[in-house]
N, CA, C and O atoms as a GROMACS GRO file, in nm:
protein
  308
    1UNK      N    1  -1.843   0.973   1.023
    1UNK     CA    2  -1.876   0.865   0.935
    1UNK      C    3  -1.812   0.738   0.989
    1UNK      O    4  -1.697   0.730   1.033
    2UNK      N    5  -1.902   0.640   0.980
    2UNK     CA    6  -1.825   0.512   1.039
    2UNK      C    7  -1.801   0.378   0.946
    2UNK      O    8  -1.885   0.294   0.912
    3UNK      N    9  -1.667   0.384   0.915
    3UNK     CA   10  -1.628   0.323   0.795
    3UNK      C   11  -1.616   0.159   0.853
    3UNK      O   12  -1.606   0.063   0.776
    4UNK      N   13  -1.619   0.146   0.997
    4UNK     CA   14  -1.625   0.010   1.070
    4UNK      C   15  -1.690  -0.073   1.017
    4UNK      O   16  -1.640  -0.179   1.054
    5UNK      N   17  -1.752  -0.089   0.967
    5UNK     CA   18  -1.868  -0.180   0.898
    5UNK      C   19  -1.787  -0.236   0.761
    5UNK      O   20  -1.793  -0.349   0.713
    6UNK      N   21  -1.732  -0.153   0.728
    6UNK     CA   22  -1.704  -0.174   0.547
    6UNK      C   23  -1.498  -0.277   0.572
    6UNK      O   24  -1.384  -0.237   0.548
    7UNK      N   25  -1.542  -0.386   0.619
    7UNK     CA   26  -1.391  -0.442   0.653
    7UNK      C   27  -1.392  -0.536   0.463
    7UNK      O   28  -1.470  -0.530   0.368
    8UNK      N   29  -1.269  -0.607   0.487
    8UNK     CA   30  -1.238  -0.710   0.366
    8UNK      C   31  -1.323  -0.773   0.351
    8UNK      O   32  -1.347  -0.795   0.232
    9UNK      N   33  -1.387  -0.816   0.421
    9UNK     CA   34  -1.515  -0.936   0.443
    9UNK      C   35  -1.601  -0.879   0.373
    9UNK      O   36  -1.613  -0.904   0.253
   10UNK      N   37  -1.681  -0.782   0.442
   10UNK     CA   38  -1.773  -0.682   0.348
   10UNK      C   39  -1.781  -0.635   0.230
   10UNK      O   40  -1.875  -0.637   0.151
   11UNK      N   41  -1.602  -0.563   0.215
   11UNK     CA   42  -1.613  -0.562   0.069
   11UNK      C   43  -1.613  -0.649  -0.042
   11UNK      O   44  -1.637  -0.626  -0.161
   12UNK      N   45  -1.576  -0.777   0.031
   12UNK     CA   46  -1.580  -0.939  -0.048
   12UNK      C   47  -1.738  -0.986  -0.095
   12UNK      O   48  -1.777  -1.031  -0.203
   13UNK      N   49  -1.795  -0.965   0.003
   13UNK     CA   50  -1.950  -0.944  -0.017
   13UNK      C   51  -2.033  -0.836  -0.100
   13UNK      O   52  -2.148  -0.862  -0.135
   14UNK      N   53  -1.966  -0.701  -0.134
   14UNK     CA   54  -2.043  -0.622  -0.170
   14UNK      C   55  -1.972  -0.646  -0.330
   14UNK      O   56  -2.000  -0.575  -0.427
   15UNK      N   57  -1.896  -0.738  -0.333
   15UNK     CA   58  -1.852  -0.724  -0.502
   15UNK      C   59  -1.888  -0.890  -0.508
   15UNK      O   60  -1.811  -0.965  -0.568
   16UNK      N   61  -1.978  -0.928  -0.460
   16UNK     CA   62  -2.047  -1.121  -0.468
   16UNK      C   63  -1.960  -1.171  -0.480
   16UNK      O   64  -1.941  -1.204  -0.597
   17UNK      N   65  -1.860  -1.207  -0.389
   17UNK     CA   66  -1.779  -1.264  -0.402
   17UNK      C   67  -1.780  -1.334  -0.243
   17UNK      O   68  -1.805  -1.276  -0.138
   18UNK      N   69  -1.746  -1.465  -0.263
   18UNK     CA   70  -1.684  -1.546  -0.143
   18UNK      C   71  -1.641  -1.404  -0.037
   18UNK      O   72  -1.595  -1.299  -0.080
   19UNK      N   73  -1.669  -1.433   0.100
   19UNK     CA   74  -1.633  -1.384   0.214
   19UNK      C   75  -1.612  -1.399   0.312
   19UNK      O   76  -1.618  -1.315   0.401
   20UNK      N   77  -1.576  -1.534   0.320
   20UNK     CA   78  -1.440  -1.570   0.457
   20UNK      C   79  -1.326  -1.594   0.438
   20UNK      O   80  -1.269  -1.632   0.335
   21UNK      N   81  -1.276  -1.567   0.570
   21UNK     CA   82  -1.131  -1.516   0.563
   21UNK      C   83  -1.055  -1.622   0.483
   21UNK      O   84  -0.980  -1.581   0.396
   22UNK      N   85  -1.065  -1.732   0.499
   22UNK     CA   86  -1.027  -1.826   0.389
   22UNK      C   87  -1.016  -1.830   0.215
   22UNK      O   88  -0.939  -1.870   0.128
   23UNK      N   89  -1.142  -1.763   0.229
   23UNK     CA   90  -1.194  -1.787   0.103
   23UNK      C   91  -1.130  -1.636   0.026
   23UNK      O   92  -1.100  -1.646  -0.093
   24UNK      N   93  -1.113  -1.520   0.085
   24UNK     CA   94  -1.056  -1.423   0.041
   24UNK      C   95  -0.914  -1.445   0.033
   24UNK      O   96  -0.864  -1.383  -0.061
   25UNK      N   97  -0.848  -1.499   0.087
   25UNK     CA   98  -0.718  -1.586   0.100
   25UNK      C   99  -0.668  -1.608  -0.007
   25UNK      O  100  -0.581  -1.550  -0.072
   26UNK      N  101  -0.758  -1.736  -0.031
   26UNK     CA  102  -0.791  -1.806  -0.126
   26UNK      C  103  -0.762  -1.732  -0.277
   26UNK      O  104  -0.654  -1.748  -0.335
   27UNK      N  105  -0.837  -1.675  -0.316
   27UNK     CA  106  -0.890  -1.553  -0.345
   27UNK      C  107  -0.712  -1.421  -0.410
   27UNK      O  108  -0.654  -1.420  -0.519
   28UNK      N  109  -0.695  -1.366  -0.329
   28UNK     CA  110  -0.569  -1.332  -0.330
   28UNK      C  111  -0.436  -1.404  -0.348
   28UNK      O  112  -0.330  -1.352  -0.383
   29UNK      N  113  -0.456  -1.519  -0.320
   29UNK     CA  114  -0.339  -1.630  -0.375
   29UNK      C  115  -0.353  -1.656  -0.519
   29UNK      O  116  -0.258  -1.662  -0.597
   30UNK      N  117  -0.463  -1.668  -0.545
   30UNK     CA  118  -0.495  -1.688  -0.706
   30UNK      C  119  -0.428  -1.536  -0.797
   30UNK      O  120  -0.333  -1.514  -0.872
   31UNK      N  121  -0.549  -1.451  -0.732
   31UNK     CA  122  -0.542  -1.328  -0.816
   31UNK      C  123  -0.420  -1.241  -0.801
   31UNK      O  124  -0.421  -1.131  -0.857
   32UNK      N  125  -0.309  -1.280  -0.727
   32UNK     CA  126  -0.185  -1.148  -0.707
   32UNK      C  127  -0.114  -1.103  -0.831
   32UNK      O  128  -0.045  -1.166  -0.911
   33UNK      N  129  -0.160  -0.937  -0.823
   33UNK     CA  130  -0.050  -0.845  -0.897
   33UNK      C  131   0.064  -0.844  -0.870
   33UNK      O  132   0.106  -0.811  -0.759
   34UNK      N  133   0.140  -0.882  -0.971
   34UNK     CA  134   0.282  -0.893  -0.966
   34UNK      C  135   0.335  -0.780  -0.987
   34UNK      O  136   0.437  -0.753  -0.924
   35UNK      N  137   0.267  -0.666  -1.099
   35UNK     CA  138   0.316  -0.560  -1.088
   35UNK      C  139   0.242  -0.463  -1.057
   35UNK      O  140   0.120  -0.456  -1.045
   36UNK      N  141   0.365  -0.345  -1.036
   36UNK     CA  142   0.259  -0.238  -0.938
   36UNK      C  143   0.218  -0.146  -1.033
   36UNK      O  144   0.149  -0.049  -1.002
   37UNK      N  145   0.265  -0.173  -1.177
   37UNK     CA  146   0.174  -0.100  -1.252
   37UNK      C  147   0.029  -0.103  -1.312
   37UNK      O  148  -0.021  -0.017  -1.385
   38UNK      N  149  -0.032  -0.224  -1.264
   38UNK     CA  150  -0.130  -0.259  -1.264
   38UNK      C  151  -0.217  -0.191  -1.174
   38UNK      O  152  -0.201  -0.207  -1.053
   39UNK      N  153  -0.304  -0.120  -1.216
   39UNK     CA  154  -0.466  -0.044  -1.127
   39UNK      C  155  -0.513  -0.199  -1.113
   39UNK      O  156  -0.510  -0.307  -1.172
   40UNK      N  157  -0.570  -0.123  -0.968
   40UNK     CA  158  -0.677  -0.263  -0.899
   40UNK      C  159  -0.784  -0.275  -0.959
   40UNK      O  160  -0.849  -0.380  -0.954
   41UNK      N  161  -0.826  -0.151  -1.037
   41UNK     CA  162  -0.980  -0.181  -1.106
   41UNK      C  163  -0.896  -0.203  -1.217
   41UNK      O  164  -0.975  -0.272  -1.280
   42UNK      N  165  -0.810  -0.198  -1.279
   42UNK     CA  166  -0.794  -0.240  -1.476
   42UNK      C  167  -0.748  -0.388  -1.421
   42UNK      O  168  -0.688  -0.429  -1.521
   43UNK      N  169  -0.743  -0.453  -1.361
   43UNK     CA  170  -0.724  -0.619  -1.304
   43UNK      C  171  -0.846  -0.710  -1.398
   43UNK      O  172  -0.967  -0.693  -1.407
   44UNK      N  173  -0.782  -0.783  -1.440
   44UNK     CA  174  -0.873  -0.888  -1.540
   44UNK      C  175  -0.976  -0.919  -1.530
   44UNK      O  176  -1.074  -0.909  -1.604
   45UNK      N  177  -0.941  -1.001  -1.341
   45UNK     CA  178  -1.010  -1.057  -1.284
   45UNK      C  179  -1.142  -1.042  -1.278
   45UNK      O  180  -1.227  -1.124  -1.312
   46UNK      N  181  -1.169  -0.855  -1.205
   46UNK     CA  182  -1.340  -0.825  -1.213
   46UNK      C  183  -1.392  -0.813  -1.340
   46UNK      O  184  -1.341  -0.823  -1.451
   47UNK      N  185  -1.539  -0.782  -1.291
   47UNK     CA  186  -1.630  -0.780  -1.382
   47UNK      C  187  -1.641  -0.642  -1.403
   47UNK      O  188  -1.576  -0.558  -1.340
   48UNK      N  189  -1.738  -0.614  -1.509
   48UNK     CA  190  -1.732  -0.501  -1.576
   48UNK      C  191  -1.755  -0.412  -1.420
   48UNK      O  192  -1.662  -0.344  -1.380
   49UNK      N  193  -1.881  -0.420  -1.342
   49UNK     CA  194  -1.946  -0.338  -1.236
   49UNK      C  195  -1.844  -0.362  -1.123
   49UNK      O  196  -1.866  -0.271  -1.042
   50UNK      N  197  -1.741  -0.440  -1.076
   50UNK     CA  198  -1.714  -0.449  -1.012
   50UNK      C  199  -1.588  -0.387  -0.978
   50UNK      O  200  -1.551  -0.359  -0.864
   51UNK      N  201  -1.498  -0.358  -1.132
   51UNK     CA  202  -1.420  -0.292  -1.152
   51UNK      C  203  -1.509  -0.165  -1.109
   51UNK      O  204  -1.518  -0.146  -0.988
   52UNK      N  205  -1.571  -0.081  -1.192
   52UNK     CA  206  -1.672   0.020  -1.126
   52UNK      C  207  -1.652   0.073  -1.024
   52UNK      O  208  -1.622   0.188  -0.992
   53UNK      N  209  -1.679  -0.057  -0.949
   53UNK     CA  210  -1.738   0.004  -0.804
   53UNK      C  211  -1.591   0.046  -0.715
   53UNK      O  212  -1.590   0.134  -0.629
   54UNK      N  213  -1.475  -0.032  -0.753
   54UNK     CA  214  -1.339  -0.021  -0.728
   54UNK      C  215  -1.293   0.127  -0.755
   54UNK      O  216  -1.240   0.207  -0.678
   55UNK      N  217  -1.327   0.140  -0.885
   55UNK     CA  218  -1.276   0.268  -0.921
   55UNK      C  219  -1.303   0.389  -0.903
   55UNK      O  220  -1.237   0.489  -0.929
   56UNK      N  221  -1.444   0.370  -0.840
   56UNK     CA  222  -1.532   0.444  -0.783
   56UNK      C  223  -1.482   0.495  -0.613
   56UNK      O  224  -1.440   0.604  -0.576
   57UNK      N  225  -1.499   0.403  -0.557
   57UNK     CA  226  -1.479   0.350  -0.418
   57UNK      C  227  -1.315   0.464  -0.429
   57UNK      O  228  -1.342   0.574  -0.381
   58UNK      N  229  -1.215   0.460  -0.461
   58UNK     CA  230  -1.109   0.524  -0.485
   58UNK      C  231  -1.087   0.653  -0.563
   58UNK      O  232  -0.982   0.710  -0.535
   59UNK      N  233  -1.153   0.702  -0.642
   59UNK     CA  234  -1.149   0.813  -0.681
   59UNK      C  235  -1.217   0.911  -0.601
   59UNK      O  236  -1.184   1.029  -0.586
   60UNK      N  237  -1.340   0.835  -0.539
   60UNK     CA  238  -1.413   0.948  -0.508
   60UNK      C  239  -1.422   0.912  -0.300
   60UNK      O  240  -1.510   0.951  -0.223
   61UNK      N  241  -1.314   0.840  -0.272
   61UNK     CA  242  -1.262   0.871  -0.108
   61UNK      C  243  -1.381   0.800  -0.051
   61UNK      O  244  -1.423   0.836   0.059
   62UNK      N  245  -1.455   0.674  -0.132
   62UNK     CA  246  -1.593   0.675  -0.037
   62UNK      C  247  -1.585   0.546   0.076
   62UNK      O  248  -1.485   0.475   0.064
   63UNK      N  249  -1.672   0.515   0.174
   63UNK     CA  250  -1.660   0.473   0.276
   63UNK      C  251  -1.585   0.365   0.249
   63UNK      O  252  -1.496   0.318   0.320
   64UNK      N  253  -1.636   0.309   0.106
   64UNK     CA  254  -1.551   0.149   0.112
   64UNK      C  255  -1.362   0.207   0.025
   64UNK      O  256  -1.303   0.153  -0.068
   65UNK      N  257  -1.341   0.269   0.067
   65UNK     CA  258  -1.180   0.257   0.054
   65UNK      C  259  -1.107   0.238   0.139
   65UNK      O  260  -1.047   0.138   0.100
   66UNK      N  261  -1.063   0.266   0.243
   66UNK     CA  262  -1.004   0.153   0.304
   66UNK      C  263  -0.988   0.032   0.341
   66UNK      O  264  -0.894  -0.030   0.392
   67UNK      N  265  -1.132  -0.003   0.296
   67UNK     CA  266  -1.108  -0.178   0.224
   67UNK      C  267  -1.066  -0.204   0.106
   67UNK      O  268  -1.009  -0.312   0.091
   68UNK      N  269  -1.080  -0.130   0.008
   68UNK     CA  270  -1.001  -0.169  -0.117
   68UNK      C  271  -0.891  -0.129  -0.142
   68UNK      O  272  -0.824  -0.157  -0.242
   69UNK      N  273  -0.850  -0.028  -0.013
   69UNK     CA  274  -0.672   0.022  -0.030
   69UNK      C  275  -0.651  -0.103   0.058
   69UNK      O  276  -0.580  -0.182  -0.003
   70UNK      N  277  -0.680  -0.141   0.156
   70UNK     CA  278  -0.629  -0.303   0.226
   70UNK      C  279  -0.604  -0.410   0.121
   70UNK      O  280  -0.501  -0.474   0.096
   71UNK      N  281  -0.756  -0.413   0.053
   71UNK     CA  282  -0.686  -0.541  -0.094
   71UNK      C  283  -0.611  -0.496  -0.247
   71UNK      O  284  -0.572  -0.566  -0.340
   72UNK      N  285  -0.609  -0.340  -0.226
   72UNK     CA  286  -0.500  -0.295  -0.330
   72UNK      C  287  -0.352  -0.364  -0.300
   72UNK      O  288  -0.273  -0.420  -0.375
   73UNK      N  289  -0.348  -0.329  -0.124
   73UNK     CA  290  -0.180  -0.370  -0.103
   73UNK      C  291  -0.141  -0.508  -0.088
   73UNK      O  292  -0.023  -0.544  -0.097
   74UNK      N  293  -0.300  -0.634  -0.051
   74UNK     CA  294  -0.300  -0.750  -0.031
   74UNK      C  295  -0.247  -0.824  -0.168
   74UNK      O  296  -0.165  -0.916  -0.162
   75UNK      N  297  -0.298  -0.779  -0.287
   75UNK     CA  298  -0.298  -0.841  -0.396
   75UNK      C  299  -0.167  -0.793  -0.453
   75UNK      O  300  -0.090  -0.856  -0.525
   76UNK      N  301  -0.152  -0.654  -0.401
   76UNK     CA  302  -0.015  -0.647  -0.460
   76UNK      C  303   0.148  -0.663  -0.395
   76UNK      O  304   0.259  -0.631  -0.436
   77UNK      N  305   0.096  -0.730  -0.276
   77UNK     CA  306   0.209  -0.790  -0.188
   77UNK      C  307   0.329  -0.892  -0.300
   77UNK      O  308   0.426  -0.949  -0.251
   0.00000   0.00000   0.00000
């Protein structure tokens, strides 16, 4: 399986969201979890589907998680 395709960028795109590197930046400067008890999908921020697709994407190991374990640890830097 080739998870190459599915980077930050991509997954910035597949949840309609701004997707350059700037703009995800951007993006993560605004939105940072301060705490680590916060789930990346129970985060305010998304939308109903987008949380979804997060929680999805992570429970069930699918191609796009290692992009959202990249912005799990980005946001929660």
């Amino acid at each position: 399986m080739d998870r190459s395709l599915h980077s930050i960028n991509n997954l910035f795109a597949q949840l309609g969201l701004p997707c350059e590197d700037h703009e995800i930046d951007q993006f993560i400067r605004t939105h940072t979890l301060f705490s680590q008890r916060i789930r990346l999908d129970e985060a305010t921020f998304w939308t109903p589907s987008q949380a979804s697709f997060i929680k999805e994407s992570l429970d069930f190991d699918s191609d796009w998680s290692e992009a959202v374990d990249e912005l799990n640890t980005r946001l929660h830097a």
